[in-house]
SERO-4910 file (N, C-alpha, C, O; in steps of 0.05 Angstrom, whole numbers):
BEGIN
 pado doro    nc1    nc2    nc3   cac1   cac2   cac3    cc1    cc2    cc3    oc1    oc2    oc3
  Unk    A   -327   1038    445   -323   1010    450   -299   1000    435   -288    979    443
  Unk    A   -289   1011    415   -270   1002    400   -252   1005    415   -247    984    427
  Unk    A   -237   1025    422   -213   1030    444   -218   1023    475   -200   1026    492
  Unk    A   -242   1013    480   -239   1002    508   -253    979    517   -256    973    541
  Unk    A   -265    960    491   -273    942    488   -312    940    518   -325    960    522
  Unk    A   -315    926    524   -334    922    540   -342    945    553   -360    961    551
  Unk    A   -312    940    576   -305    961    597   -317    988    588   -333   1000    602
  Unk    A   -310    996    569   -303   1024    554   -339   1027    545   -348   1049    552
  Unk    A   -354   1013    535   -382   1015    536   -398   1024    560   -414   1042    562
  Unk    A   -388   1009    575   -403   1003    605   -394   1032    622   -412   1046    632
  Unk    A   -378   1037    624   -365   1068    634   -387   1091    621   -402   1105    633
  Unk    A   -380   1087    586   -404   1117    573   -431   1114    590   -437   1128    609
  Unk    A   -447   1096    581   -465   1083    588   -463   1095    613   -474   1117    614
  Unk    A   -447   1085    641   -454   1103    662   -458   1122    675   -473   1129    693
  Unk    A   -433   1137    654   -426   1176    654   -455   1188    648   -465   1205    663
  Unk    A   -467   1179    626   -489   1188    612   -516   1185    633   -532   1201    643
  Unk    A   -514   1158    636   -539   1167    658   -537   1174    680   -557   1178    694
  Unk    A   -508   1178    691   -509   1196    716   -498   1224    712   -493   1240    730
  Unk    A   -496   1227    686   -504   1256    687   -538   1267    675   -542   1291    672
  Unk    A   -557   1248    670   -578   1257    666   -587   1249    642   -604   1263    630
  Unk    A   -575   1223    631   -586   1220    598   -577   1230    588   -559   1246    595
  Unk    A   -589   1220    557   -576   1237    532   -578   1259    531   -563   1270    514
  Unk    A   -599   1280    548   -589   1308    546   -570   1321    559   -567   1345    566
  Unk    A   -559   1305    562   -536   1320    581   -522   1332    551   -519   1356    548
  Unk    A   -513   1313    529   -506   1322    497   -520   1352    494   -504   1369    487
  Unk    A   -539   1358    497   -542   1379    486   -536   1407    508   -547   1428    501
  Unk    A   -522   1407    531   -511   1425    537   -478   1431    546   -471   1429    569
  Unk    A   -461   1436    528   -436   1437    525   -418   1431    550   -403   1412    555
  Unk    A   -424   1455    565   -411   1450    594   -414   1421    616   -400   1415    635
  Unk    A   -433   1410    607   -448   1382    615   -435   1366    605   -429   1348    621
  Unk    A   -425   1363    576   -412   1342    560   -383   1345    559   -368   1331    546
  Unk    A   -377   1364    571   -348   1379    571   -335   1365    598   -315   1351    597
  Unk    A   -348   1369    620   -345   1354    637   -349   1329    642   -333   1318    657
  Unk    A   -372   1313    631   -367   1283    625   -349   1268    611   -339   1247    621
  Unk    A   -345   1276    590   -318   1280    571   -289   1274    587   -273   1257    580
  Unk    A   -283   1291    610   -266   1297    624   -261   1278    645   -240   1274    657
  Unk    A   -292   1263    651   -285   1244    677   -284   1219    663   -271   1200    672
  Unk    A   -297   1215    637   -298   1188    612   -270   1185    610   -260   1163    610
  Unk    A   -249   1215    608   -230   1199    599   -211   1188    619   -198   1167    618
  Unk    A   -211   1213    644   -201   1208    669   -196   1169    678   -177   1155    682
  Unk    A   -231   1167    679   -238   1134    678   -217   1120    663   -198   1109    675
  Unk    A   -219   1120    629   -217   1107    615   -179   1109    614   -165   1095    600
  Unk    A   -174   1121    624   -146   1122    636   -135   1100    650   -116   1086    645
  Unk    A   -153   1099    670   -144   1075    690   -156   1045    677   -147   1023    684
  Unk    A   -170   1047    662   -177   1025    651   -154   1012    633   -147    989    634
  Unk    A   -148   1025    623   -130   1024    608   -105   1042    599   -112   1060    584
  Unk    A    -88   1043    604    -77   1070    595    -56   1070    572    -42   1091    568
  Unk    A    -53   1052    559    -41   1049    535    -58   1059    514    -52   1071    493
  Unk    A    -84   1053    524   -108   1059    499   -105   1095    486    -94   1114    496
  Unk    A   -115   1093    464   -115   1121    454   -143   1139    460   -160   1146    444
  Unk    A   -142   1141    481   -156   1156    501   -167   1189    489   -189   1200    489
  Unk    A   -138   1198    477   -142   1225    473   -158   1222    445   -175   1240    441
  Unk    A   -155   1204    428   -164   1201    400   -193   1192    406   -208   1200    388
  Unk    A   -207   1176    426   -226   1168    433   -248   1195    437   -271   1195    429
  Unk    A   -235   1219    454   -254   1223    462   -256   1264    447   -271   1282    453
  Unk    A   -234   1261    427   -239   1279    403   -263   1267    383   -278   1281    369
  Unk    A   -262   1238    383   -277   1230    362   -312   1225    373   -332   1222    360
  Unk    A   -306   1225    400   -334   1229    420   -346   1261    418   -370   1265    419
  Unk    A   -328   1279    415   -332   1298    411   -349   1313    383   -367   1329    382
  Unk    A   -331   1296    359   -340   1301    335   -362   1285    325   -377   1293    307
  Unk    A   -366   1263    337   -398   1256    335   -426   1258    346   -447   1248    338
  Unk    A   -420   1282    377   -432   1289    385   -441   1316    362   -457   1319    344
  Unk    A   -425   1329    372   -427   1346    351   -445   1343    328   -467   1353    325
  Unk    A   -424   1320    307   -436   1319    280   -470   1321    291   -481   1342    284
  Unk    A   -484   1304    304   -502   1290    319   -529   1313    318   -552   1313    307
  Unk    A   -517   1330    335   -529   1358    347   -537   1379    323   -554   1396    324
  Unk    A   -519   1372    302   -520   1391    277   -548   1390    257   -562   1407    246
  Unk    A   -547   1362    257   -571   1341    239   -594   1357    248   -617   1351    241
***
């Protein structure tokens, strides 16, 4: 939400449940590909936004997340 304000909520929020909920996080290739259309999206939403930093840091808190 920080880099895409509302919009940018409302998009994850969609990805996630149309790929099946929050477990979609726990299988790589599943989140690899949502990842990929989140940012695709979040492109056209905005494309000044730091998109690529957004969704390294989506990455690393999934991650961190999965570790716990």
């Amino acid at each position: 939400m920080a880099y895409l304000s509302k919009e940018g909520r409302t998009l994850i929020e969609k990805r996630i449940k149309e790929a099946g909920g929050n477990g979609v996080l726990l299988d790589n290739d599943k989140t690899e590909a949502m990842l990929t259309q989140i940012e695709d999206e979040a492109r056209a939403i905005d494309s000044h936004a730091r998109i690529d930093e957004m969704v390294d840091l989506m990455r690393s808190e999934i991650a961190g997340r999965l570790a716990v």
